[in-house]
LUMFI-817602 format. One record per atom (N, C-alpha, C): z, x, y; residue in one letter. Coordinates in steps of 0.02 Angstrom, whole numbers, padded with zeros to 5 digits, always signed. Layout:
% residues N
ZXYA/...
% end
This chain:
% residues 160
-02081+00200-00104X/-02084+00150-00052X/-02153+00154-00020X/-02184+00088-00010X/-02255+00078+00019X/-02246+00106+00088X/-02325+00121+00127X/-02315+00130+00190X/-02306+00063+00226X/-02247+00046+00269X/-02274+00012+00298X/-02175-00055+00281X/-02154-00039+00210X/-02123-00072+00187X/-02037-00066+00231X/-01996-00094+00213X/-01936-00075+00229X/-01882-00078+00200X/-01825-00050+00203X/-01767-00088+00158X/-01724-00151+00178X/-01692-00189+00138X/-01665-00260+00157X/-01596-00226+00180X/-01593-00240+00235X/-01514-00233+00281X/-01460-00236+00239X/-01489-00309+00200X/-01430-00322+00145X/-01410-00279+00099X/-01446-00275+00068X/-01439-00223+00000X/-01395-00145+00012X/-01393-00140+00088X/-01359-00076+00110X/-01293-00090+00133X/-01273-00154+00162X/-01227-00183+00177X/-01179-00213+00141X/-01209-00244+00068X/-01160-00287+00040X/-01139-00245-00007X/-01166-00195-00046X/-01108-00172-00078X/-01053-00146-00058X/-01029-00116+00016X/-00970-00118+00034X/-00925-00172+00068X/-00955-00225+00086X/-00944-00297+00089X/-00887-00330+00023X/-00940-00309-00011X/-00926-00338-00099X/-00856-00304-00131X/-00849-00232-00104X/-00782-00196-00118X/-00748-00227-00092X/-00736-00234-00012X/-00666-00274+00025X/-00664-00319+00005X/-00702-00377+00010X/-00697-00445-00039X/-00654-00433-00104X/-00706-00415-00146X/-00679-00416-00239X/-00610-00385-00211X/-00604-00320-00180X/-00531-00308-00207X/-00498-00365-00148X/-00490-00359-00116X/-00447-00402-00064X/-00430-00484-00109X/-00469-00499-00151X/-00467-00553-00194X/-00425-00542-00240X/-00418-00487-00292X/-00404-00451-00341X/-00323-00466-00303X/-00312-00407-00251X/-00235-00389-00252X/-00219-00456-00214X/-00261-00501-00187X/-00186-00562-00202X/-00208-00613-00247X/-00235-00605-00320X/-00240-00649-00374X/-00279-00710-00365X/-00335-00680-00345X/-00366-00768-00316X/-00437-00750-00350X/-00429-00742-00424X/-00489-00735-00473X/-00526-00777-00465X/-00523-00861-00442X/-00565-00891-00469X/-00597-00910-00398X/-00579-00887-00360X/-00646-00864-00284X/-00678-00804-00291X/-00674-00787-00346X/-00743-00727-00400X/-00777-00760-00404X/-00790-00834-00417X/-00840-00871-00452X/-00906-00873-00401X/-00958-00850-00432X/-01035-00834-00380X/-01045-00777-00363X/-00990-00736-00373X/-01020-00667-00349X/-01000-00624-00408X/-00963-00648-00450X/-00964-00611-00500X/-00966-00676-00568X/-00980-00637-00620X/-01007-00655-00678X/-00926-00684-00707X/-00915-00748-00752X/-00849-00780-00783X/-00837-00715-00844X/-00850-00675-00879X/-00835-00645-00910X/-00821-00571-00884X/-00847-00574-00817X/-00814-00500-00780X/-00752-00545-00738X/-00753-00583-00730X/-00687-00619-00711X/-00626-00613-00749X/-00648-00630-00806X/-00600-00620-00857X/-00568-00551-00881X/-00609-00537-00886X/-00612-00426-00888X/-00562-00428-00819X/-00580-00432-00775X/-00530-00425-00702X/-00468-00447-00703X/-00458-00501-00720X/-00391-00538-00700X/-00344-00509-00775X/-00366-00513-00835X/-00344-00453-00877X/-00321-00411-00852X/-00337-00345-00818X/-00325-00296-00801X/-00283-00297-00753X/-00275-00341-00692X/-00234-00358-00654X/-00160-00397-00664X/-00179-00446-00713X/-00114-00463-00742X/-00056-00408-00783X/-00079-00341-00803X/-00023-00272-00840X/-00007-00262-00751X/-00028-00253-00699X/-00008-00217-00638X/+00059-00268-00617X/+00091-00255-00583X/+00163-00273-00551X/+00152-00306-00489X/+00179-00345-00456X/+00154-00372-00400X/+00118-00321-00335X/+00170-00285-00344X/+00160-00213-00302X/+00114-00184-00307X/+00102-00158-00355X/+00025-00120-00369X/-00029-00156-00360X/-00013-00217-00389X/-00090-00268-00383X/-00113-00309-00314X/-00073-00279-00256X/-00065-00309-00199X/-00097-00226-00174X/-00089-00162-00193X/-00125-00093-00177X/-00200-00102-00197X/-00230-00149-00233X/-00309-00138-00227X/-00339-00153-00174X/-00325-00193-00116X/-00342-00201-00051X/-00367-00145-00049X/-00450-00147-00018X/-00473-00111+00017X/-00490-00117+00083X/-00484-00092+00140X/-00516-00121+00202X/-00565-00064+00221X/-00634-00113+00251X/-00680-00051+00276X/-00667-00004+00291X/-00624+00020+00346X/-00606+00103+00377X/-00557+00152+00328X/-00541+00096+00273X/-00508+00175+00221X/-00560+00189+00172X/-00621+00161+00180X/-00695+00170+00140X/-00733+00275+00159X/-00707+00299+00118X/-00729+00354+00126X/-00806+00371+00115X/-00828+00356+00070X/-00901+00383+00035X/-00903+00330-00006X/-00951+00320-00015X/-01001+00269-00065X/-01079+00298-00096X/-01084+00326-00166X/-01141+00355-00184X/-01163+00309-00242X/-01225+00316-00249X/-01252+00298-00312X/-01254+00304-00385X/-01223+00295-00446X/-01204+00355-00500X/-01280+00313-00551X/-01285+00272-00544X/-01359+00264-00580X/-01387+00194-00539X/-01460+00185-00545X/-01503+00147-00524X/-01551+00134-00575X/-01553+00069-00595X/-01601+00065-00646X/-01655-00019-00614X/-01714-00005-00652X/-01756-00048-00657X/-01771-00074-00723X/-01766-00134-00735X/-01791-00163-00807X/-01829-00222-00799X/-01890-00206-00845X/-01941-00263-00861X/-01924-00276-00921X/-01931-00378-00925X/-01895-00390-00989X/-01988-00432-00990X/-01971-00453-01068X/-02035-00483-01106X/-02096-00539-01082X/-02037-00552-01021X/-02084-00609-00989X/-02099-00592-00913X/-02104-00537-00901X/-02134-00509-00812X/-02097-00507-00779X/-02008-00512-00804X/-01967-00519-00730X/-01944-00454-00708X/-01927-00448-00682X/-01910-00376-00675X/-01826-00371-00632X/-01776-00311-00637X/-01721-00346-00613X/-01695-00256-00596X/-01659-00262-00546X/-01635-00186-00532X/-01551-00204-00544X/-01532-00117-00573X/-01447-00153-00591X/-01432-00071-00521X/-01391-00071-00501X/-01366-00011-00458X/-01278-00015-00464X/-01265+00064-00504X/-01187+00066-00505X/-01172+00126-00444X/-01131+00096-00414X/-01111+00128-00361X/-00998+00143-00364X/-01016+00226-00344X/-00956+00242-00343X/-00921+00245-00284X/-00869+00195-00244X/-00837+00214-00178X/-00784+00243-00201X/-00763+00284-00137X/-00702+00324-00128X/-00683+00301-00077X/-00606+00287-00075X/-00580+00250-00018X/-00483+00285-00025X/-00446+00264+00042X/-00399+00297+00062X/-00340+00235+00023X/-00289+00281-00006X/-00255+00227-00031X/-00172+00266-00043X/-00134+00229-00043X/-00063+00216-00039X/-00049+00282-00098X/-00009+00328-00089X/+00014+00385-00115X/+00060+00347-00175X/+00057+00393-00235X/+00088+00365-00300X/+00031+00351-00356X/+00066+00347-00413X/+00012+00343-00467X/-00035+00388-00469X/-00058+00392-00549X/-00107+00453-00556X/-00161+00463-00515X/-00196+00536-00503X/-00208+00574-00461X/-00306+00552-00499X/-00316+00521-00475X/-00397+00496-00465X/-00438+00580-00486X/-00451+00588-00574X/-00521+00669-00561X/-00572+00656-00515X/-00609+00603-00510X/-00661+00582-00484X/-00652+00601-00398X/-00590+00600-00360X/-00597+00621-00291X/-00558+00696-00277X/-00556+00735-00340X/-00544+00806-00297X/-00571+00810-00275X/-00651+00791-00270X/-00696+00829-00199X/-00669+00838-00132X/-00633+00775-00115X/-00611+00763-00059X/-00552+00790-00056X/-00520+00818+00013X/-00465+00839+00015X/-00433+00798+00098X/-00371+00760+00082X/-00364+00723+00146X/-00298+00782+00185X/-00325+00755+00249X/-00286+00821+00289X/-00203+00756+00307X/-00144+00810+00326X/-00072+00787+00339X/-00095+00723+00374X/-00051+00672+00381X/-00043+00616+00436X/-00018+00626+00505X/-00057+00633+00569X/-00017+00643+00603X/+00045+00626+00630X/+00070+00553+00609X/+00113+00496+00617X/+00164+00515+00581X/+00167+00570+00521X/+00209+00598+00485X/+00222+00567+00430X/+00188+00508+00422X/+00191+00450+00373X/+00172+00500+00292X/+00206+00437+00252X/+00152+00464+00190X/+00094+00479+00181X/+00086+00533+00137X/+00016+00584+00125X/-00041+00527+00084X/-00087+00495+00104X/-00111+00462+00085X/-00158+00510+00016X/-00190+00478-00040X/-00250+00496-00039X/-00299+00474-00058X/-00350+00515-00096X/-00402+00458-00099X/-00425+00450-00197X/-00437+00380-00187X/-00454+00361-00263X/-00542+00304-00267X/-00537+00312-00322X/-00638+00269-00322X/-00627+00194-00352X/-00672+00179-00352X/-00699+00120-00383X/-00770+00124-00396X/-00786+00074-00451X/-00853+00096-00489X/-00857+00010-00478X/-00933-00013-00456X/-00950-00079-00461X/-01036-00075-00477X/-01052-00115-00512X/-01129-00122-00526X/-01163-00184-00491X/-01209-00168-00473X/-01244-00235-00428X/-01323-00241-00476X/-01331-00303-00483X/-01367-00320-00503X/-01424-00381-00486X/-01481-00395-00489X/-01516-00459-00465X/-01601-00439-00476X/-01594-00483-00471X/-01694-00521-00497X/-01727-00485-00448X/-01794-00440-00456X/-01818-00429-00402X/-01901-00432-00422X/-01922-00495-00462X/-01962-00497-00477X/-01987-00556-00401X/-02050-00557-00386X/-02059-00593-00323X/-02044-00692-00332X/-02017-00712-00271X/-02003-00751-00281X/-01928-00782-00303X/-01894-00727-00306X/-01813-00739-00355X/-01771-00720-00296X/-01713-00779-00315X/-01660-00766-00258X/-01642-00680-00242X/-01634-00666-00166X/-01604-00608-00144X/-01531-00591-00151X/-01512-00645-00196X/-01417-00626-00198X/-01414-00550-00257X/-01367-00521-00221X/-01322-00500-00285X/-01255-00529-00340X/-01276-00482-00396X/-01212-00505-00415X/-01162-00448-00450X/-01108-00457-00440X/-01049-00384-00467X/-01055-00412-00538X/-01097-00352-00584X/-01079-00364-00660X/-01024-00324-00668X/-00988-00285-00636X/-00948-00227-00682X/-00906-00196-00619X/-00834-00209-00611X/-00801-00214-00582X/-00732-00158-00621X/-00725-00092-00600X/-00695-00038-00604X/-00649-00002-00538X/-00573-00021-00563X/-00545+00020-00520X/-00483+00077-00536X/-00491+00128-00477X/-00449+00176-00512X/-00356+00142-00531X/-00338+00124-00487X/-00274+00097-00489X/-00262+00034-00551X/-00307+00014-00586X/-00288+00012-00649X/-00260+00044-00712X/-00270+00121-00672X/-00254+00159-00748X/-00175+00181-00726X/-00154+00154-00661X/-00083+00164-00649X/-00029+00129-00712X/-00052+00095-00719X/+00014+00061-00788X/-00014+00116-00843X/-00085+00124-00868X/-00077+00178-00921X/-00020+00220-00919X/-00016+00251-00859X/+00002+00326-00847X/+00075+00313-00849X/+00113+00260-00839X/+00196+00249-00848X/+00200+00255-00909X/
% end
């Protein structure tokens, strides 16, 4: 980073933006308000995967901001293609708080969630993997877009 430069608010903001959205879209089946923020062939990949889930389960991808545990980076890439453009892709892993049942997420033993005080069910925690991608050659729109849309509670029908 130059002296002097800064980072775009956005770029720090919307990928957890982009989780509540996509899933909040996802678990109540409203694929085709994907369209613009995600790509028609990760649409398709999505609503696939959502159509094996049960109403029940596919209504559990809801995420809401405050069960958003951690959000890290698992790769960041830059690519120059043949004609000067240049484009950054960033896959990012969240961990977030979710409805007890179904297989046990490897990716969040790190975390260990403490009893409920309410006595309620033991929540815990599971990830999602999303890739952001966009033009950052000068001059090119500031949008992102979700190429690659990964969640743990899909592998719940595997595991039956």
């Amino acid at each position: 980073m130059t002296r002097g430069s800064r980072i775009n608010p956005l770029v720090v903001s919307h990928p957890i933006q982009a989780l509540v959205h996509i899933s909040n879209l996802m678990s109540s089946g409203q694929y085709h308000r994907l369209a613009g923020i995600v790509p028609t062939e990760t649409i398709e990949h999505i609503e696939q995967k959502c159509s094996s889930l049960s109403d029940a389960r596919r209504q559990q991808l809801a995420v809401a901001m405050d069960e958003i545990v951690a959000a890290l980076p698992e790769n960041v890439s830059l690519i120059f293609d043949k004609h000067g453009k240049k484009f950054c892709s960033i896959v990012l892993r969240f961990w977030f708080l979710s409805t007890p049942g179904g297989p046990d997420d490897p990716e969040s033993r790190i975390f260990k969630v403490a009893p409920r005080e309410d006595g309620g069910p033991q929540r815990k925690i599971v990830s999602a993997v999303f890739e952001f991608h966009r033009e950052v050659s000068r001059g090119a729109s500031p949008d992102w877009t979700v190429t690659t849309v990964w969640h743990w509670h899909w592998h719940w029908k595997e595991a039956e």
